[in-house]
N, C-alpha and C positions, 0 to 999 in steps of 0.2 A: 867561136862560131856565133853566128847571130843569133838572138835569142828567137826573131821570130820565125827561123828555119826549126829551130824545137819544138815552138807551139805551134806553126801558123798552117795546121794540120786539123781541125773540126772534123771537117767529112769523114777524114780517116780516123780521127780518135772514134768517130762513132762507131768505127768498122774495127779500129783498135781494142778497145775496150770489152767487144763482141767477137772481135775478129774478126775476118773475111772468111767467110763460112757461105756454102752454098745450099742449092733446095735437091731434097732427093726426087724420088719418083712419086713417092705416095705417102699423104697425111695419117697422122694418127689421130686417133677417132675426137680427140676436144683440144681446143687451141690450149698453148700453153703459154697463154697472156693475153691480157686484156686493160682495158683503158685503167690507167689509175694504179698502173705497176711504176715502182718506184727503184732504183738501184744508183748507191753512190759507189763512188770507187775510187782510190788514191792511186795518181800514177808517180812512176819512179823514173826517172833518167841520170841511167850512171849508176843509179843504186841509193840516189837521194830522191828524198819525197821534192817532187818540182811544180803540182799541185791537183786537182780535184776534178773528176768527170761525173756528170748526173743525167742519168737518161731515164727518162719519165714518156708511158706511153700515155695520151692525150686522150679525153671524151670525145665523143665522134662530131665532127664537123662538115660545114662542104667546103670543098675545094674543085674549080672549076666546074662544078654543079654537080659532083658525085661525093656521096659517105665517102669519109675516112677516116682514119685514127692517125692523130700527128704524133710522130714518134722524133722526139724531143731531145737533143746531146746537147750538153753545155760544160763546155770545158774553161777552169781558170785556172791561172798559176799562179802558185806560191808571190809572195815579197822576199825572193831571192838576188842575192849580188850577181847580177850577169844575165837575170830572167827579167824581160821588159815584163810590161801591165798587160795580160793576155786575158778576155773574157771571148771565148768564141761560139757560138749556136749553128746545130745544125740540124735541120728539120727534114724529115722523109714524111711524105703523104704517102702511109697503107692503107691498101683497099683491105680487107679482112676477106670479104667473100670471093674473090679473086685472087686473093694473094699474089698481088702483083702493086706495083711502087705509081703513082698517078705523079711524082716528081720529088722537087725537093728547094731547098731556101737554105743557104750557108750566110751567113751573118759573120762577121770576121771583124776583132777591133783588137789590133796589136802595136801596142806601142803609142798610142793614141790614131793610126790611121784607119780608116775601115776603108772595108770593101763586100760587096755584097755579088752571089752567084744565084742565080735560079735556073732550074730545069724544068720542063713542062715536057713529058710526054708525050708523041702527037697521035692521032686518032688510027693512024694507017698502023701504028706497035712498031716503027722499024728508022722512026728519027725519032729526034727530040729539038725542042728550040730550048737553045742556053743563053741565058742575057748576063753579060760580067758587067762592075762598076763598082771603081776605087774612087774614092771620096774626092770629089772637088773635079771629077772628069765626068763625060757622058757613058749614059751607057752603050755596051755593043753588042748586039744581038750577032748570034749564028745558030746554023741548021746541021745536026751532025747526024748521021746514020747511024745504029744501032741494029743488035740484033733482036729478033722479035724476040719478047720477053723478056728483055734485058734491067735487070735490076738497080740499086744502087748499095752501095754495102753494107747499110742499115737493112734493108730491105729484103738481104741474103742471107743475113745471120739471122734476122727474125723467121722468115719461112723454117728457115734447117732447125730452128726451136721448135716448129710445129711436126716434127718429121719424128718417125722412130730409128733413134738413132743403135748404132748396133758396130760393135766392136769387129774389124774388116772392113765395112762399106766404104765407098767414094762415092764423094758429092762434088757437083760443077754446075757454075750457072754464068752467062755474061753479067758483066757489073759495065755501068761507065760512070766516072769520076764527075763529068761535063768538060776534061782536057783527055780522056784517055780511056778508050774502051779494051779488056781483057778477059778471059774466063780466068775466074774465084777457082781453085781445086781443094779439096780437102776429102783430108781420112782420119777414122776413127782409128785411133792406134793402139789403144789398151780402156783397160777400165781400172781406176787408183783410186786410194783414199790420199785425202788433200784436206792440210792444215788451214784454216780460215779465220776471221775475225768475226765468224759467222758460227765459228764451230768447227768440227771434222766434218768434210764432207765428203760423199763417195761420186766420185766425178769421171768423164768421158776425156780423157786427153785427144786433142782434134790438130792434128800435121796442117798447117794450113801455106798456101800457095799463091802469090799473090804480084802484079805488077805496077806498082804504083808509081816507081820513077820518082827522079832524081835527090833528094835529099832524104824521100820518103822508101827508096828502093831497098831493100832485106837482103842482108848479107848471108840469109838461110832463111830456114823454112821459120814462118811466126808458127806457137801453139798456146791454143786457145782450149780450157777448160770447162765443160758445162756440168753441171748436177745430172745426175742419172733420175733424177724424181720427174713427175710428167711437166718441171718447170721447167727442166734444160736451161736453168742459171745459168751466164756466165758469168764465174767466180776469180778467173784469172787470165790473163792475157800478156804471151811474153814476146815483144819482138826485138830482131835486132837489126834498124835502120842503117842508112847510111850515115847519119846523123849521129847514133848511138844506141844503146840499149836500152829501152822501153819496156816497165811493165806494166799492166792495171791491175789492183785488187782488190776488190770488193771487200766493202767494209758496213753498208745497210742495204737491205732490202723489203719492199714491199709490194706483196701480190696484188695483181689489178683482179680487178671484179671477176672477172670469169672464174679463175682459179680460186677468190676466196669462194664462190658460190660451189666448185664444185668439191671443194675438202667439204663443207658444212655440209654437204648433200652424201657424204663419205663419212660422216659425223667425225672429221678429225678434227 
C-alpha cells in the first residue's frame, strides 16, 4: 500500500491522536488547557512504531482580526522500508471565549510533494471557503455549506476536554474535513485504570464515531482515552482504518498556562 495513504492523514491524525470527540451541553467551571500545553505521542501502524505526532496549543494571536489560540499537530514518520519522508502540519484557529474553530491550515509534504489546504469560516456560521494547492499547480478556491457551529476535529476534541465528562453520556457536534461534512458521536463507556509511559493512569474510555471515507474509513468504532483529572489528557488513541490499525500513545506531556496557574493556586 502506498506509504502516503498511511501518513497523508494531518487533519486526521490531529483528530487521531485526540480522537473525534464531540462538545457536550455545558462547560465545567475552568478550561482544561491553555497556551503553551505540550503533548508528544508515538503512533503505531500494524503494531509497529511508524513515527511521532506533537500537538502544542499556541500563545494567542490574530487571525483574520480575532484572538485565537493555534492549536498546532505535526505529524512525522519514522525512516522505515516502505514509509516515504512524511512531515505533515496541521493548524486549527480556537477561539477560547467562543469555543468555536475561526478555520484551519493543513501543510502536507509526503514524499517530497506538498500540498497545502485552508479553511476560513465565513461570517454568516453556515459556509466556509476552502482553498486546495498541490505544488507546482494553482490554487482552487470553493464555497461549501456547513452546519452552523460546525467544527473541525481538533476543534471537537478540545471543546469535549472543556466539558464534564461522565461515564453514560453522549456527545455530538458537526465536523467538516474541507472534502466531507458529518456529525462526530461519541460515549463515555467505562471509567479504567491505564498503563502509560506517563504512569498508571485513571482514564475515561470514549466509543467514538466517525465518517471520514475512503482510505481513512473505520472498520468499527475508534476509542479514544482521556485522564479523569480536570486535564482530560488524551493518553491513547485506537483506530481501525481501512488502511490498517492505528494507535497513538502518549509518551510526554506538558501543561499550558492555565492549568499550571490553577494546580499552583490549588498548591499542588
Amino acid at each position: 500500500m502506498r506509504a502516503q495513504s498511511k501518513w497523508g492523514f494531518a487533519a486526521v491524525l490531529a483528530g487521531l491522536v485526540w480522537s473525534a470527540t464531540a462538545m457536550a451541553q455545558e462547560s465545567s467551571s475552568s478550561p482544561a488547557f491553555g497556551p503553551g500545553e505540550q503533548s508528544q505521542y508515538r503512533v503505531k501502524y500494524l503494531g509497529v512504531t511508524a513515527g511521532t505526532a506533537e500537538v502544542t496549543v499556541g500563545a494567542t494571536m490574530k487571525q483574520w482580526g480575532e484572538d485565537v489560540w493555534p492549536i498546532v499537530a505535526v505529524a512525522k514518520s519514522h525512516d522505515l522500508i516502505g514509509v516515504w519522508p512524511i512531515k505533515d502540519k496541521f493548524v486549527s484557529y480556537w477561539q477560547p471565549q467562543g469555543e468555536r474553530v475561526l478555520g484551519s491550515d493543513l501543510h502536507a509534504d509526503e514524499n517530497g510533494k506538498r500540498r497545502r489546504q485552508r479553511i476560513k469560516m465565513q461570517p454568516d456560521g453556515r459556509s466556509a471557503l476552502v482553498v486546495k494547492q498541490k505544488q507546482g499547480e494553482a490554487a482552487r478556491e470553493s464555497t461549501r455549506e456547513v452546519e452552523a457551529g460546525t467544527l473541525d476535529v481538533t476543534g471537537a476534541t478540545f471543546a469535549l476536554r472543556n466539558r464534564d465528562l461522565e461515564v453514560g453520556r453522549e456527545y455530538a457536534y458537526p465536523v467538516f474535513t474541507g472534502s466531507k461534512s458529518f456529525t462526530m458521536r461519541a460515549k463515555v463507556e467505562s471509567r479504567e485504570a491505564l498503563k502509560t509511559e506517563l504512569g498508571p493512569k485513571e482514564v475515561f474510555k470514549v466509543r467514538v464515531q466517525a465518517e471520514f471515507g475512503g482510505n481513512l474509513n473505520t472498520k468499527r468504532d475508534m476509542f479514544a482515552y482521556f485522564t479523569t483529572d480536570p486535564n482530560h489528557v488524551p493518553v491513547r488513541v485506537e483506530a481501525e482504518f481501512a488502511l490498517g490499525t492505528m494507535v497513538a500513545e502518549i509518551t510526554d506531556y506538558k501543561p499550558g498556562r492555565v492549568m499550571a496557574v490553577a494546580r499552583a493556586e490549588n498548591g499542588e
